[in-house]
C-alpha positions as CSV (number, residue, x, y, z in Angstrom):
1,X,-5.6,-17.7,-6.5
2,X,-3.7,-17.2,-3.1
3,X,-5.3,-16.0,0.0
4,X,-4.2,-13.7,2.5
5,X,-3.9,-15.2,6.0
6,X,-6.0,-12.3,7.6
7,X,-9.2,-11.0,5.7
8,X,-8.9,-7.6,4.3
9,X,-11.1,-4.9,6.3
10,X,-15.0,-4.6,5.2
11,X,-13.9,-0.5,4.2
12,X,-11.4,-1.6,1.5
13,X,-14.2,-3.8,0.1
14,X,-15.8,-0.9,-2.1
15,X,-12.4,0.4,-3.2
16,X,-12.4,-0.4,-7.1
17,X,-8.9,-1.6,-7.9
18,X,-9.9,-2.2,-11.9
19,X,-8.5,0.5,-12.7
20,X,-5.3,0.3,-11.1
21,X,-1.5,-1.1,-12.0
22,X,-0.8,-4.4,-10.7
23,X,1.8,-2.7,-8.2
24,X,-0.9,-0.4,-6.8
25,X,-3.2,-3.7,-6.4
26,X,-0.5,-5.0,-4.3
27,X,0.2,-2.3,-2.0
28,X,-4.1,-2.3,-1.2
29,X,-4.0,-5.5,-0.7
30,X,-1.7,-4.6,2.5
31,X,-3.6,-1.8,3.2
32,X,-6.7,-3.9,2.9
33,X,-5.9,-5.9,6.3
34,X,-4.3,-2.4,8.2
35,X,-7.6,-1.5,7.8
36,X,-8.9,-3.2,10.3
37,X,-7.4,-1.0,12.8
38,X,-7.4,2.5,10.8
39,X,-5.6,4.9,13.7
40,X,-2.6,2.3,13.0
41,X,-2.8,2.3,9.4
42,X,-3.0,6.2,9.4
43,X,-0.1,6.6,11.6
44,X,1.3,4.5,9.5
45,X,0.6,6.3,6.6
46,X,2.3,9.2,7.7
47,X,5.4,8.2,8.9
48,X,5.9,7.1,5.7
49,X,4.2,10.5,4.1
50,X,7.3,12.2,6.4
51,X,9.9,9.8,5.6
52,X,9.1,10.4,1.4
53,X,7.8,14.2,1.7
54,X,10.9,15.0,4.0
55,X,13.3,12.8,3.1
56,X,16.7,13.6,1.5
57,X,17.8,10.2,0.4
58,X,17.7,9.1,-3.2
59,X,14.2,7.6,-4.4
60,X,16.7,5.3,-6.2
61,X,19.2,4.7,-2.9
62,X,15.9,4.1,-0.6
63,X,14.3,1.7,-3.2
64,X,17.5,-0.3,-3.3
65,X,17.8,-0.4,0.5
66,X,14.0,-1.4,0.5
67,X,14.0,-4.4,-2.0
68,X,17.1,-6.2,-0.2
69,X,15.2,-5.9,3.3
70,X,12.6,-7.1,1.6
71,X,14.5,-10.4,0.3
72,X,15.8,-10.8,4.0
73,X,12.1,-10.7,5.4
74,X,10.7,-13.1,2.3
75,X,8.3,-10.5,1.7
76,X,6.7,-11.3,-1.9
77,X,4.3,-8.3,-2.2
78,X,7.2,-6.2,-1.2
79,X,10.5,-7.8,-3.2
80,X,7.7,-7.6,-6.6
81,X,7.1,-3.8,-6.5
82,X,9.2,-1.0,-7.8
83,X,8.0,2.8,-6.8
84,X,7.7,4.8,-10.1
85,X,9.6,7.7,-8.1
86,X,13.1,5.3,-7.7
87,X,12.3,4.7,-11.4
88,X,12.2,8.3,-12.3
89,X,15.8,8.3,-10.4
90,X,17.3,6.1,-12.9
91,X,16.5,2.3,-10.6
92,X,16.6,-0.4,-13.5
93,X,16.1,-3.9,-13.3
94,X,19.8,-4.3,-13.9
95,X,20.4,-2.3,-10.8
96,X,18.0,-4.7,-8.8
97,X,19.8,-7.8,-10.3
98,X,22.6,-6.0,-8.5
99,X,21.4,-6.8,-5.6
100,X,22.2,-10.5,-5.3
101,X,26.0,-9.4,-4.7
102,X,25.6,-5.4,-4.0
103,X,29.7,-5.8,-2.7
104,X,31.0,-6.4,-5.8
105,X,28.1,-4.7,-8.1
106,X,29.8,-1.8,-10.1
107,X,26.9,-0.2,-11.3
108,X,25.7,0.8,-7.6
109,X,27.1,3.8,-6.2
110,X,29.6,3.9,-3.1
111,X,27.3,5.3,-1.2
112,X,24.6,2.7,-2.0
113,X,26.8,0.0,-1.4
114,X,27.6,1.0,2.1
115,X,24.0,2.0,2.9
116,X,23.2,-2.2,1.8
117,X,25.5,-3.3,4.2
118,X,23.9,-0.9,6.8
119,X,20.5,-2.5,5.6
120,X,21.5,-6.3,5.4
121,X,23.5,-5.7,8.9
122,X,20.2,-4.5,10.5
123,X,18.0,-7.1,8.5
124,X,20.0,-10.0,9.3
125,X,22.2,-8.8,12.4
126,X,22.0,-5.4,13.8
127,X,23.8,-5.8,17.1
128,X,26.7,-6.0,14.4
129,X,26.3,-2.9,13.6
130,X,29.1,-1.0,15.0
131,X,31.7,2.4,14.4
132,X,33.2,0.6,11.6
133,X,29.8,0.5,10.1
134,X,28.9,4.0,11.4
135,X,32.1,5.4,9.8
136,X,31.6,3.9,6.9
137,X,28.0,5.3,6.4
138,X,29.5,9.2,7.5
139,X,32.3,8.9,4.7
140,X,28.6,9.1,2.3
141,X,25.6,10.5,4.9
142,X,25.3,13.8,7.0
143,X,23.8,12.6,11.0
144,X,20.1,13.6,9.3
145,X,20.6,11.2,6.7
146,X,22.2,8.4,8.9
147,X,18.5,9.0,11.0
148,X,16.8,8.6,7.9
149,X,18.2,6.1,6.8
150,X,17.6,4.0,9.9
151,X,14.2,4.9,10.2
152,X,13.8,3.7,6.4
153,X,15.0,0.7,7.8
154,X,13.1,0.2,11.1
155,X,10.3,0.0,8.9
156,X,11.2,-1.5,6.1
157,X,12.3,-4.4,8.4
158,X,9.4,-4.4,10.8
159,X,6.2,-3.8,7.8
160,X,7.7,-6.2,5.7
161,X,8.5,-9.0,8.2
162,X,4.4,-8.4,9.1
163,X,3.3,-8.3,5.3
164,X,5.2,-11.4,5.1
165,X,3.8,-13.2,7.3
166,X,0.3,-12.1,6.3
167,X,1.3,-13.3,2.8
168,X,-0.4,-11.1,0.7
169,X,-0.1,-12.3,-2.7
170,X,-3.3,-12.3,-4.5
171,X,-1.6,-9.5,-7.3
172,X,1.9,-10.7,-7.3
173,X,3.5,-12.0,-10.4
174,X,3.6,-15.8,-10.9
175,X,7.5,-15.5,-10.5
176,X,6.7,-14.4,-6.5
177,X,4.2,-17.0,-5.7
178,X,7.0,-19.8,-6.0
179,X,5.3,-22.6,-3.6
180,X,9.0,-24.1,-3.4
181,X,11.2,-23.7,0.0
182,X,13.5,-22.1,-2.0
183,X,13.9,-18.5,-1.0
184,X,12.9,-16.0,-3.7
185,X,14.7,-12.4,-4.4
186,X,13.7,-9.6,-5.9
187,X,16.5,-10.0,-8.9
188,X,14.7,-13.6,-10.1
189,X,12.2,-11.5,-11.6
190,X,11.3,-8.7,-13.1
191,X,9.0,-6.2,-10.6
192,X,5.8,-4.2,-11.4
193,X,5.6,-0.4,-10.9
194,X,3.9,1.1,-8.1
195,X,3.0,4.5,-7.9
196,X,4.9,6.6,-5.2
């Protein structure tokens, strides 16, 4: 079994995870070492509460945006979850295997494609990130939704790029503990479900 490179906080200790789905293991397992500093992990917390509870963007566009930032960063707790409430909005594994060339995927929307770009461009490149992209985005977003969308990103790129490096895999499937220098994606295998 794999061990995180920081030791999860003595409060998550007497959490009992029996009961819960593998994705749900994963996402504590995160949680686990942001407790050690719990003002952080509930601000945290409720960004994210705002960006979900709030939000206008798909659960489905969101979750796409979130698993190719999370093959940029190399995150394997994060490219191995799907949330249950993209699932609900129709995300499929065949959508996610769509995400190897989201450019020339047909089964993503226009509006999901261009919000990829937006999310590889400010994973990989964001200075690149100009009015062509901007204009692109506004043929599909309103201003909120461009905000949104951003701030999806911002921590998308900058929780998973931690998480990474923490490497927090104790609960991921075998397919994301690859120990080869290859990099892995979220299409090579299939995900497990996550509530939220």
């Amino acid at each position: 079994m794999s061990k995180s490179r920081i030791t999860p906080s003595a409060a998550f200790a007497a959490i009992p995870v029996d009961d819960l789905g593998q994705g749900d293991r994963i996402n504590i397992g995160v949680a686990s070492i942001l407790g050690h500093r719990p003002e952080v992990a509930g601000a945290l917390g409720s960004l994210k509460a705002a960006l979900t509870s709030t939000g206008t963007l798909p659960p489905r566009l969101v979750e796409l945006v979130r698993l190719r930032i999370a093959f940029h960063n190399q995150c394997r707790s994060c490219m191995s979850v799907r949330y249950q409430s993209a699932i609900d909005d129709g995300l499929t594994e065949d959508l996610v295997c769509s995400l190897e060339q989201p450019a020339d995927a047909d089964d993503l929307t226009d509006a999901e494609r261009s919000a990829l770009r937006y999310a590889d461009l400010f994973a990989t490149n964001h200075l690149a990130i100009d009015e062509t992209v901007y204009d692109d985005l506004r043929r599909h977003f309103t201003e909120d939704e461009l905000v949104e969308l951003g701030v999806h990103c911002a921590y998308m790129v900058g929780m998973g790029r931690l998480a990474a490096t923490w490497s927090v895999t104790d609960d991921v499937p075998d397919a994301f503990r690859a120990t080869s220098d290859a990099p892995l994606a979220p299409w090579d295998s299939e995900g497990v479900v996550a509530s939220g």
